[in-house]
C-alpha positions as CSV (number, residue, x, y, z in Angstrom):
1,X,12.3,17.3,14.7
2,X,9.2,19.4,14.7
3,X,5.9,17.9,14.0
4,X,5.5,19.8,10.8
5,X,8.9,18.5,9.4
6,X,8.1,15.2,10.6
7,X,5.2,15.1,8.8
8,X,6.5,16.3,5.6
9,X,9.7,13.8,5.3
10,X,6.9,11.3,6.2
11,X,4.7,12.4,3.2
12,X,7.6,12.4,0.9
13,X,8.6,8.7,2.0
14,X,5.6,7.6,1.6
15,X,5.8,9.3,-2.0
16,X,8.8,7.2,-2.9
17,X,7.4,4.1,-1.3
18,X,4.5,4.2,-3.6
19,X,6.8,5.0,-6.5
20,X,8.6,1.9,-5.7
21,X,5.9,-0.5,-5.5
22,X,4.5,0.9,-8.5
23,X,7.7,0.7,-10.7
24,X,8.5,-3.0,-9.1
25,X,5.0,-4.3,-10.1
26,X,4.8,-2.3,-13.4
27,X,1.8,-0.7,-12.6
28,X,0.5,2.6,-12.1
29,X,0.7,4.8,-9.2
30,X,-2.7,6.7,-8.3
31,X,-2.2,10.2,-8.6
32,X,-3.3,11.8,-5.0
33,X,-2.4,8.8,-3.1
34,X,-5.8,7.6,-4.2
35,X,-7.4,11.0,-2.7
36,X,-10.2,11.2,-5.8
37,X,-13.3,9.6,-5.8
38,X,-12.9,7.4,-8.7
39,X,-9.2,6.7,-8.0
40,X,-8.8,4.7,-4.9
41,X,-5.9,3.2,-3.5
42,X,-1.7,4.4,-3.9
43,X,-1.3,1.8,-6.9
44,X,-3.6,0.1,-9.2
45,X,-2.5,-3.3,-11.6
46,X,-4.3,-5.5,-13.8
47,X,-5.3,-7.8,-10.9
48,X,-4.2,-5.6,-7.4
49,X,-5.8,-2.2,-6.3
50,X,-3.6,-1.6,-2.9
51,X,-2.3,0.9,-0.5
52,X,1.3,1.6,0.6
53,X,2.0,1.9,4.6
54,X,5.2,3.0,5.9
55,X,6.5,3.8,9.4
56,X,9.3,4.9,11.3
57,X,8.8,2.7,14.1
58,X,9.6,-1.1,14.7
59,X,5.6,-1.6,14.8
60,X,3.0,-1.1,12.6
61,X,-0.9,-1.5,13.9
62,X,-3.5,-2.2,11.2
63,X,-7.2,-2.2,12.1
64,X,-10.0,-4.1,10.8
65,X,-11.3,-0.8,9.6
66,X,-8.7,0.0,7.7
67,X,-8.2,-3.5,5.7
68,X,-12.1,-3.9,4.9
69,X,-11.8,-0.2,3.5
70,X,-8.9,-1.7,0.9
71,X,-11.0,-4.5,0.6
72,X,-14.0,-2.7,-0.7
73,X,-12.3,-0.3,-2.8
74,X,-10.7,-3.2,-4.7
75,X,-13.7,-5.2,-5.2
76,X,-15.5,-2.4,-6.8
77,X,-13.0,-2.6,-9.4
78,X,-13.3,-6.0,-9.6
79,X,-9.8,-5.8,-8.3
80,X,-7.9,-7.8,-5.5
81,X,-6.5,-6.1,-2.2
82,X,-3.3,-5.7,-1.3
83,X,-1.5,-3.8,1.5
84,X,2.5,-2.9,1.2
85,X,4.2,-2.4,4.4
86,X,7.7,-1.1,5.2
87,X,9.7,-0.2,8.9
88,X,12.1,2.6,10.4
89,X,11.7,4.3,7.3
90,X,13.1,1.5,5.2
91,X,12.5,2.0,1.7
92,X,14.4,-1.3,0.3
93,X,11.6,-3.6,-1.6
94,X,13.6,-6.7,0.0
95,X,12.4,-5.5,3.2
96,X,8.6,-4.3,2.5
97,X,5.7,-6.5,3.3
98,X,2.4,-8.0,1.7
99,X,-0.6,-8.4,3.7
100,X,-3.5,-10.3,1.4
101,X,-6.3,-11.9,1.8
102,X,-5.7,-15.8,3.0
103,X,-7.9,-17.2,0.3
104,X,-6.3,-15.4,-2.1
105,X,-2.9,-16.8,-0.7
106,X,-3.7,-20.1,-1.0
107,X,-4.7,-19.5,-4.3
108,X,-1.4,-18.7,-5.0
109,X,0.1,-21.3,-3.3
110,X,-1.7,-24.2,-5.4
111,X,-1.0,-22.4,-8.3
């Protein structure tokens, strides 16, 4: 497949994927993909601001960079992180994953 259409079906399933998330948590979806300056993030809840990741490999590499980005974003909206992550194009919620801080993990845990 040519880079160009490669990049397109992987714009568009990363379109659905944040629709997904959105609709599972009942929140809203930022319009852009979070592209405006006062809109950060793919989806924003009363407690989560959080980005959407998907690939079409077995592998997904995150970098510090990247998580203290979602990190700051969300804490200057007095919001939690998150970060959704999905494989091989796999758009089932069943077989997305969460990526949070640990503290806020064990928080949950004791809850």
């Amino acid at each position: 497949m040519p880079l160009r259409n490669q990049n397109k079906t992987m714009r568009r399933l990363a379109d659905r994927q944040e629709t997904k998330v959105s609709k599972s948590l009942g929140c809203k979806k930022t319009a852009g993909s979070g592209c405006a300056f006062n809109a950060k993030g793919d989806f924003v809840s009363d407690i989560h601001r959080g980005e959407c990741k998907i690939t079409g490999h077995e592998q997904i590499t995150m970098k510090r960079v990247v998580l203290d980005k979602i990190t700051d974003e969300a804490l200057k909206t007095d919001k939690k992180p998150c970060l959704v992550f999905g494989f091989n194009f796999d758009e089932d919620t069943n077989k997305m994953w969460v990526a949070i801080p640990f503290n806020d993990f064990v928080g949950m845990y004791y809850e």
